[in-house]
C-alpha positions as CSV (number, residue, x, y, z in Angstrom):
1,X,116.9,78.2,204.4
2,X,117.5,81.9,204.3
3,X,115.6,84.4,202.9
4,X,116.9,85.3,200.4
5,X,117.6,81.5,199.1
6,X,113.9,81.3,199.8
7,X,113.0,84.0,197.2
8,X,115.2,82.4,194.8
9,X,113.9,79.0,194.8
10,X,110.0,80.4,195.1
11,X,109.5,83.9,194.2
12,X,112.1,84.1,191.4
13,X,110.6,81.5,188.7
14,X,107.0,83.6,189.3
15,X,108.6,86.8,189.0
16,X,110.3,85.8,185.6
17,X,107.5,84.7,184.1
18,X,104.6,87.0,185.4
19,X,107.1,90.1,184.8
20,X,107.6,88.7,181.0
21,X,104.0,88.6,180.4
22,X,103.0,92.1,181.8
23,X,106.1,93.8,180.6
24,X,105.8,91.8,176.7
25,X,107.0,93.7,174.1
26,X,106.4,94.4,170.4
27,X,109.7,95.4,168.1
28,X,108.9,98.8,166.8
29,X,112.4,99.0,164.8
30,X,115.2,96.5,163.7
31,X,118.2,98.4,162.9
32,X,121.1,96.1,161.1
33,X,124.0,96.5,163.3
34,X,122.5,97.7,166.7
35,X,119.7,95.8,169.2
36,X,116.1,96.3,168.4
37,X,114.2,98.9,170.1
38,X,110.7,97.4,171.8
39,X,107.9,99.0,173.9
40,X,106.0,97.0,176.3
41,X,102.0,96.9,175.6
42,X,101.3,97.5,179.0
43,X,103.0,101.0,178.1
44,X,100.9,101.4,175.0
45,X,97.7,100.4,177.0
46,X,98.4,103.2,179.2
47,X,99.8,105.8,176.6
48,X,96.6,104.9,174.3
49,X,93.8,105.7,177.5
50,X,95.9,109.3,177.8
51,X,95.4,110.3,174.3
52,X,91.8,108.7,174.6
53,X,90.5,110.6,177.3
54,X,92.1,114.1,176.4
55,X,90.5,114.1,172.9
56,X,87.3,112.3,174.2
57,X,86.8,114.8,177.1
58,X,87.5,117.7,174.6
59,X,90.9,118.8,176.1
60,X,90.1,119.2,179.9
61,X,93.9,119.3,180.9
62,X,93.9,122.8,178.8
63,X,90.3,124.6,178.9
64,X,90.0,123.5,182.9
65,X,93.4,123.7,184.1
66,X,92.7,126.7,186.1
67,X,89.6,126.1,187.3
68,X,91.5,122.6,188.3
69,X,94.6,124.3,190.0
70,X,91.5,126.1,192.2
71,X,89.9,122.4,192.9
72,X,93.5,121.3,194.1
73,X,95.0,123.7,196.0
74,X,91.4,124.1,198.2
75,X,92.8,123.3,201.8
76,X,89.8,124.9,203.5
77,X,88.0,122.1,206.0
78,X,84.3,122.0,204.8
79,X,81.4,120.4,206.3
80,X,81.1,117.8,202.9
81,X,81.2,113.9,203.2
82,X,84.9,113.4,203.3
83,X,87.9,112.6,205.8
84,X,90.7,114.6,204.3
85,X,90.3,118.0,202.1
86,X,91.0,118.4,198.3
87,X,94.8,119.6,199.2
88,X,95.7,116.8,201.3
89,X,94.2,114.0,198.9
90,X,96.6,115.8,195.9
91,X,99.5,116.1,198.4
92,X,98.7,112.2,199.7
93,X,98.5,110.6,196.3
94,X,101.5,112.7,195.2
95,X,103.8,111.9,197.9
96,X,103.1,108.4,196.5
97,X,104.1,109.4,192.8
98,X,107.1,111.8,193.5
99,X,110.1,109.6,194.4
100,X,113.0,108.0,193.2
101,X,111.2,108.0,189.6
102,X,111.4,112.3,189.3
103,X,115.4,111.0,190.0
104,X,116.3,107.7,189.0
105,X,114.0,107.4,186.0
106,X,114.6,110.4,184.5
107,X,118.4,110.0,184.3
108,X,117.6,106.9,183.4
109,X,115.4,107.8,180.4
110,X,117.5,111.1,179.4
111,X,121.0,108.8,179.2
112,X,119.9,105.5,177.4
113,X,116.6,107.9,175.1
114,X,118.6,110.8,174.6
115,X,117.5,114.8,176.6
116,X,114.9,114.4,173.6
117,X,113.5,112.3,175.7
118,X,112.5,114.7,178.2
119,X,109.6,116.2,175.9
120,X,108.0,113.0,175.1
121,X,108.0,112.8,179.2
122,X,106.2,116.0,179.3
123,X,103.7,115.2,176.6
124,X,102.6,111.5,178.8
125,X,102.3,113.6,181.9
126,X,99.9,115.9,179.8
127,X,98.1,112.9,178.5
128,X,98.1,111.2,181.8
129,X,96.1,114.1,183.2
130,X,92.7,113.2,181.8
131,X,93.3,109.9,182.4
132,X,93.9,110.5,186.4
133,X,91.1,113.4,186.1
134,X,88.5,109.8,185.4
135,X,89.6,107.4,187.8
136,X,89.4,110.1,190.3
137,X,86.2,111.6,189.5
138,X,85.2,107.4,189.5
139,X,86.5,106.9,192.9
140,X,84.5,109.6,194.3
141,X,81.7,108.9,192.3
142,X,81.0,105.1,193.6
143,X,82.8,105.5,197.0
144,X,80.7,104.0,200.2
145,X,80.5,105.9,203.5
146,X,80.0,103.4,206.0
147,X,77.2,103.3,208.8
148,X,80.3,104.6,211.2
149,X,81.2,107.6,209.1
150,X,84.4,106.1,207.6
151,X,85.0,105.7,203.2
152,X,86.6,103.7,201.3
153,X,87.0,103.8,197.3
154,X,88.9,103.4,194.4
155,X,89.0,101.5,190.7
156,X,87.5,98.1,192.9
157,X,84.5,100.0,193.7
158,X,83.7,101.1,190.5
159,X,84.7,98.6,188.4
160,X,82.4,96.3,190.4
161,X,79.1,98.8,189.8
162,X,80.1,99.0,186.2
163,X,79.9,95.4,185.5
164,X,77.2,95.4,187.3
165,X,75.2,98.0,185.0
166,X,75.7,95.1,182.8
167,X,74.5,92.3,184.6
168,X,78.3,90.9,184.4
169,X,78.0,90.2,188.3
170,X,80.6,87.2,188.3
171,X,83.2,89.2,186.4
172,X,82.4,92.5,188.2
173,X,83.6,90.7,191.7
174,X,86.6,89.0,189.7
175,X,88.1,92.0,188.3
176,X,87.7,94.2,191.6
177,X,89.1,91.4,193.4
178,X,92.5,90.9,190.7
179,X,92.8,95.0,191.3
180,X,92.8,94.4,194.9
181,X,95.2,91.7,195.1
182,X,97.3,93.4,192.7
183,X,97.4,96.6,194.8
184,X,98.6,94.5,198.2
185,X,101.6,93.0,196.6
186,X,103.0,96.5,194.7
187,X,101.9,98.0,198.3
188,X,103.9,95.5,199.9
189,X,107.1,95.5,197.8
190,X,107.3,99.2,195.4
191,X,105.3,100.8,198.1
192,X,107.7,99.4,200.7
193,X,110.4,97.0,200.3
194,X,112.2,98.9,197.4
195,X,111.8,102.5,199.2
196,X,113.1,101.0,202.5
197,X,115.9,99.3,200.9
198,X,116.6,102.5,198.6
199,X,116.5,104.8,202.1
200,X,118.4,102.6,203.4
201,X,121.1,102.4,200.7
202,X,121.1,106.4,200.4
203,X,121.9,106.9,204.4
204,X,124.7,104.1,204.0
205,X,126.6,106.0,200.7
206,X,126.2,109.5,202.4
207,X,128.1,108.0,205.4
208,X,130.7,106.3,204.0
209,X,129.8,103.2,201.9
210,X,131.6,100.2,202.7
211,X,132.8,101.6,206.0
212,X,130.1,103.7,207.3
213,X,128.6,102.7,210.6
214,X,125.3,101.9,208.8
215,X,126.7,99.2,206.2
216,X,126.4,96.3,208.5
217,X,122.8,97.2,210.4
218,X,120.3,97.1,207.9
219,X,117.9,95.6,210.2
220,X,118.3,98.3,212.6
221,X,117.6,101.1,210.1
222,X,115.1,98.7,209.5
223,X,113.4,98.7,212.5
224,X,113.6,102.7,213.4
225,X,112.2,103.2,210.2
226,X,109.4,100.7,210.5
227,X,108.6,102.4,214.1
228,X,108.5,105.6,211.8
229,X,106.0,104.7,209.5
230,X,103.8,102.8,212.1
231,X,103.7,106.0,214.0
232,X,101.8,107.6,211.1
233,X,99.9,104.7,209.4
234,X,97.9,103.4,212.5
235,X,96.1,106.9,212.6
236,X,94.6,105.8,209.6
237,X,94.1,108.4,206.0
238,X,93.8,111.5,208.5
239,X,97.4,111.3,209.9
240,X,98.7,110.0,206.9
241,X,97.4,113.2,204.7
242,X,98.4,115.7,207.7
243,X,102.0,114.3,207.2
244,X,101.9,114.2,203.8
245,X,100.5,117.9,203.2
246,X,103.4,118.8,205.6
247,X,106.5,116.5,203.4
248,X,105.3,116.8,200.1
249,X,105.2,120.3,199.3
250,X,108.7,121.0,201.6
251,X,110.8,118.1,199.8
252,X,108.9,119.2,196.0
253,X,110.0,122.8,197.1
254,X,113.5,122.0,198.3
255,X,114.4,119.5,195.5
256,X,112.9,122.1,192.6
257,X,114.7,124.7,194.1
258,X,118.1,123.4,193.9
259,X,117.1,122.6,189.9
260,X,116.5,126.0,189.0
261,X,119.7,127.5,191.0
262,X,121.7,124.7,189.1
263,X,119.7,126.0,185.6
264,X,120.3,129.8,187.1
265,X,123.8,129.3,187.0
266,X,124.4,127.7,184.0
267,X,122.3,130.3,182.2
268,X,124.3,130.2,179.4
269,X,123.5,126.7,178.7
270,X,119.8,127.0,178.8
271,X,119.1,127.9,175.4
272,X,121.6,125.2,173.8
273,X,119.6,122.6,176.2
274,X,116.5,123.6,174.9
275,X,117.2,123.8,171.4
276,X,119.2,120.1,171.9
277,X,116.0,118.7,173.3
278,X,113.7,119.2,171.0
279,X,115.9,118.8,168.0
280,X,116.5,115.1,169.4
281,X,113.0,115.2,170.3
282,X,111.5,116.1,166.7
283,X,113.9,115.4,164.2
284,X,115.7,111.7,162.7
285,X,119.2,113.4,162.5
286,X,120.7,110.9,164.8
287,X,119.1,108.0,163.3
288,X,115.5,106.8,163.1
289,X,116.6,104.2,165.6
290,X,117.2,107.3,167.9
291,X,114.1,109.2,167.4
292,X,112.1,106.3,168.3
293,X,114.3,105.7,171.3
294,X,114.2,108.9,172.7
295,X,109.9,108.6,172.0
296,X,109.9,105.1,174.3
297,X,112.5,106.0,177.1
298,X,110.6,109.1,177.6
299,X,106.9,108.0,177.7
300,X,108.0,105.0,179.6
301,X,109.3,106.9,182.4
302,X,106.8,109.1,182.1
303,X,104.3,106.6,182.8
304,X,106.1,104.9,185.5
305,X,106.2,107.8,186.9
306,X,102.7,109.6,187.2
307,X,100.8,106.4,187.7
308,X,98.4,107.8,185.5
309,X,96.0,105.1,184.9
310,X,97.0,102.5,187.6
311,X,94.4,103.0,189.7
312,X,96.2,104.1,193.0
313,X,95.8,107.3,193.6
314,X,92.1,107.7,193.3
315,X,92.1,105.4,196.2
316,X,93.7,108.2,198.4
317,X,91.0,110.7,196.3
318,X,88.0,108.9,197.1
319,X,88.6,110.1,201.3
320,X,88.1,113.7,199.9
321,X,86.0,115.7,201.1
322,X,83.7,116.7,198.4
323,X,80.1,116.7,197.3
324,X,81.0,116.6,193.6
325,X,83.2,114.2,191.7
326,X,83.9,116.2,189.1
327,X,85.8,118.5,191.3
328,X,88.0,116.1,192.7
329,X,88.5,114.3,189.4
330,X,90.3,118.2,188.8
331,X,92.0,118.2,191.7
332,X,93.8,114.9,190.6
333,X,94.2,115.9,187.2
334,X,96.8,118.1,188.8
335,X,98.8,115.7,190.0
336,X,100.7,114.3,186.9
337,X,101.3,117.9,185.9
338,X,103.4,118.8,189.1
339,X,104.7,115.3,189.1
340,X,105.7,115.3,185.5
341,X,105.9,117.9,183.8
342,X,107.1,119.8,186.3
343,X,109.7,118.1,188.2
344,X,110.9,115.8,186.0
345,X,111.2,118.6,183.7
346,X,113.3,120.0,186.2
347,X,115.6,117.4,186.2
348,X,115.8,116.7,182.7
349,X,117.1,120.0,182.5
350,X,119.4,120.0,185.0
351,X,121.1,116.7,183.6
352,X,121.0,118.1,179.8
353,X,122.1,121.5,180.8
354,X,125.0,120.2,182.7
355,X,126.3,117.7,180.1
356,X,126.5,114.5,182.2
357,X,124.0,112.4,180.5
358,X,127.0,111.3,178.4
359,X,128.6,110.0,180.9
360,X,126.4,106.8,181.1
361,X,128.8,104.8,178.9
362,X,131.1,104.9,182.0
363,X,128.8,103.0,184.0
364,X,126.9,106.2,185.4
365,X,122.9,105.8,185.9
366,X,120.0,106.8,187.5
367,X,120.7,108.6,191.3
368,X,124.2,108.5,190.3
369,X,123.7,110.4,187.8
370,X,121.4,113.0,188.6
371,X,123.6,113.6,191.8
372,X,126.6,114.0,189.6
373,X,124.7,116.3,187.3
374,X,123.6,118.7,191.0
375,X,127.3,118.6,192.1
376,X,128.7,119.7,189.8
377,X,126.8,123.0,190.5
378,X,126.3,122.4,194.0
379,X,128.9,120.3,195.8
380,X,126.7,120.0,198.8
381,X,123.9,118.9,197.3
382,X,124.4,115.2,197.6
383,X,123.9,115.4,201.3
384,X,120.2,117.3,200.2
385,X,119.5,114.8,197.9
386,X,119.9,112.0,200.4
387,X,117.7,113.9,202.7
388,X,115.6,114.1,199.4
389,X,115.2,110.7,198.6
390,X,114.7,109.6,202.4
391,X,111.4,111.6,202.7
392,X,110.1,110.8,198.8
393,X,111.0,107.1,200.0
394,X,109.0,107.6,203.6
395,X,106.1,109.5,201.9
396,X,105.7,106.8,199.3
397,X,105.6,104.2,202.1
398,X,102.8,105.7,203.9
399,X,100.5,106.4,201.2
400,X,101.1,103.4,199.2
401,X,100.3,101.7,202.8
402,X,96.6,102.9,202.7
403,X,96.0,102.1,199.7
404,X,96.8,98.3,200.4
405,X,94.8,99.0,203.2
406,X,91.8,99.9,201.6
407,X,92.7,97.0,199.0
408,X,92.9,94.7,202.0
409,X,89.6,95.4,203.7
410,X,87.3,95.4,200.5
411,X,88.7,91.4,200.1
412,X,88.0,91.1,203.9
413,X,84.6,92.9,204.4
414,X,85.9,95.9,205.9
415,X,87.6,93.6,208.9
416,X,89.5,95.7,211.5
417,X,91.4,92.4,211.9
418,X,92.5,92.4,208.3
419,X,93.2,96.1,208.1
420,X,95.1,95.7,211.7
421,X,97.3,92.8,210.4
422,X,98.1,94.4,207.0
423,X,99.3,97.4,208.6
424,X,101.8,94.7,211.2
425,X,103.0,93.2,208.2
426,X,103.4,96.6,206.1
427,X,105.8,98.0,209.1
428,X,107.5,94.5,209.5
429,X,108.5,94.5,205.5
430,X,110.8,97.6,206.3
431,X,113.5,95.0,208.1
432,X,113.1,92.2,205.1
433,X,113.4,95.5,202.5
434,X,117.0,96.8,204.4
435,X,118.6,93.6,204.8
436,X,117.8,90.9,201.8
437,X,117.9,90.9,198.1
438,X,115.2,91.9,196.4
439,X,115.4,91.7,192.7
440,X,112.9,88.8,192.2
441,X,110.3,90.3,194.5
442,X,110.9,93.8,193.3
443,X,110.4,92.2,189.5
444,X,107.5,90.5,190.7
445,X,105.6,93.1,192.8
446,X,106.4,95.9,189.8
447,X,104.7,93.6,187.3
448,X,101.7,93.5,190.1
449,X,101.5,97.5,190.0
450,X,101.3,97.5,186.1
451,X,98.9,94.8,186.2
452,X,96.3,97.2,188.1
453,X,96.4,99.0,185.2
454,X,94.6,95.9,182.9
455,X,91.3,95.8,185.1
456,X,91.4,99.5,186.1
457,X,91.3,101.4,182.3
458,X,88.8,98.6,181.3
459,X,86.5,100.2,183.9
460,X,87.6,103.5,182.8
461,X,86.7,103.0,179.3
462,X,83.3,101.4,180.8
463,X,82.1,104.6,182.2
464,X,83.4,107.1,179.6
465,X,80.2,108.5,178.4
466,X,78.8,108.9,182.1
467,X,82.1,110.9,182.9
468,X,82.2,113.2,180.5
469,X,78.2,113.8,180.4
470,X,79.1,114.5,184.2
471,X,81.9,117.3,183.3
472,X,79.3,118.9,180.7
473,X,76.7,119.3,183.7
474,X,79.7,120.4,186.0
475,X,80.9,122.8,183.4
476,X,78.3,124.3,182.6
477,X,77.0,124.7,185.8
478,X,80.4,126.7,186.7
479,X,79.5,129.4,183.2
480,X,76.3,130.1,185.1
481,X,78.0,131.8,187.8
């Protein structure tokens, strides 16, 4: 039995159902002659902590932004408990976040929802930042520093103290424990299998598709790329945030450069974009049916994209070095605002501005698409955008690897032989991600991701009133001097 016949007879029936019950939906609108538009709860869930925690917290992504962009872009190596600094935790849980969804999604959510779309993306990113500013500022909060100097933390840490506070014991360990095992499967297949197979695919359509050299050795691609990443991971968080500080801010920089040279040129078209957005953003001229389709395609992707509220990136916060929680939880609140609202701005634009969203009725989506939108600007910018997807796929592979690291060795009681033989198996899953089919595992482990999210806001929601009696100490601690 092959592989992929394997994961069709096992993994496929699981997928289907656990993906139907994470991604359920509720039918917002039932138009007569057209299909009826739904949102997933699991969306809601995480749209509804957003607006909770920016309200709750009395606006922190507006009256601390700068005193945040300070926090984040803090690369100096002091002598606090830490591994990594303040910079290289953003630019680690970033290069995580920015990928194929600042591309992919985005098209995806501008040519089915509409460019209207774009602003409801904006607005999640700005809700998502208070929600990232908590589990960060958590993650630090209840981290552990080890008797040799090295720390872990992250939502299964503090989701086990908080049901602790209320002598929930049995459920505190259950819920940490569902996070973790949750984590290790999206680690092992979006945090892996789909990037490799996605780099993979990218290398073989800038080469020559059916005939390129590279169409018939995926498992070689496989392999190089596998030795790539194991060349980074086995150092542990330290090499992984030194390469990260280095590829995230060079592929951000490169990609939003080419956007506003592509918006430069077509300055004409900038003020018709804008006024086209938020017209389909704010107004039911096209339709109730399409308001409220441009309102879920956009917070959607918006959420897919930031991770706002999963629980991941305060994993990659929690190695910061830093005496006070708040401070980090600032530093991430930055990172859905450069991942959000900035890029994928960027590309909203550049797909509205340059008119090719409407081409998705002829079968044009997602990279496609956004490469289309480029070239017609730029005709050598497909070649950049492979480039560009190859490092967002590699820098999502190596952070997502320490986080189901992390998840791996709080199951195991911090076993080097458990964290040794997750990291095998991690660089091993780049030659099953190049050369099978992954639909089922890629439904299944997506559905795992999103299901991090369930146990993870419950805690946040749990420690609310500590959090933000926290920021009032911080902040006012900060008017003092």
């Amino acid at each position: 039995m092959s592989i992929d016949q394997a994961v069709d007879t096992f993994v496929a029936p699981f997928a289907d159902k656990l993906f139907s019950i994470i991604f359920y939906s509720i039918t917002l609108y039932q138009p007569t002659d057209a299909a009826a538009i739904e949102v997933p709860l699991i969306v809601l869930w995480l749209i509804a902590a957003g607006v909770f925690f920016t309200f709750y917290l009395g606006l922190p992504n507006i009256r601390l932004f700068k005193h945040a962009t300070a926090m984040a872009f803090d690369n100096k190596d002091n002598k606090s408990k830490g591994d990594i600094s303040s910079f290289q935790a953003l630019m680690t849980t970033l290069s995580a976040t920015v990928g194929l969804g600042n591309i992919a999604g985005v098209a995806i959510a501008v040519s089915v929802g509409g460019p209207g779309a774009v602003v409801w993306m904006v607005l999640t990113g700005f809700f998502g930042m208070a929600t990232k500013f908590v589990e960060t500022a958590l993650a630090v909060k209840y981290r552990v520093i080890f008797k040799d100097g090295h720390i872990s933390g992250g939502p299964m840490y503090y989701l086990k103290a908080g049901f602790d506070k209320h002598k929930q014991h049995n459920m505190g360990a259950f819920m940490a424990a569902f996070f973790c095992v949750c984590c290790i499967a999206g680690s092992i297949g979006g945090g892996n299998l789909f990037q490799s197979n996605q780099a993979y695919q990218q290398v073989v359509n800038v080469t020559g598709g059916d005939v390129s050299w590279w169409a018939d050795k995926g498992w070689l691609f496989g392999i190089l790329l596998g030795c790539l990443v194991a060349s980074v991971i086995l150092g542990g968080i330290k090499s992984i945030a030194k390469v990260a500080s280095k590829i995230v801010p060079i592929m951000g920089i490169m990609y939003m450069l080419a956007g506003l040279v592509v918006i430069a040129v077509n300055y004409q078209n900038i003020i018709p974009a804008f006024a086209t957005i938020f017209t389909l953003a704010f107004t039911v001229k096209a339709g109730f049916g399409g308001l409220l389709g441009a309102i879920i395609m956009g917070v959607q992707r918006g959420a897919f994209s930031n991770e706002a509220g999963f629980g991941s990136a305060p994993i990659g916060h929690a190695a910061a070095k830093t005496d006070s929680h708040i401070s980090q939880g600032l530093a991430g609140m930055l990172g859905p605002f450069i991942d959000t609202v900035i890029i994928c701005t960027i590309t909203g634009l550049v797909i509205t501005i340059s008119g090719v969203y409407t081409e998705y009725q002829d079968g044009m989506a997602g990279v496609s698409l956004t490469s289309k939108a480029f070239a017609d600007t730029l005709s050598w910018f497909p070649y950049v955008l492979s480039v560009t997807v190859f490092l967002f796929a590699f820098s999502t592979m190596i952070s997502w690897s320490y986080y189901g690291v992390k998840a791996t060795t709080y199951l195991f009681k911090e076993s080097p032989i458990a964290r040794d033989s997750y990291k095998v198996i991690f660089c091993l899953c780049t030659v099953i991600g190049t050369t099978g089919s992954l639909d089922s595992v890629i439904k299944l482990t997506d559905a795992m991701i999103f299901a991090m999210a369930i146990p993870n806001i419950i805690g946040l929601y749990m420690f609310a009133r500590e959090v933000k009696t926290d920021m009032n100490v911080y902040t006012k601690a900060l008017k003092k001097k």
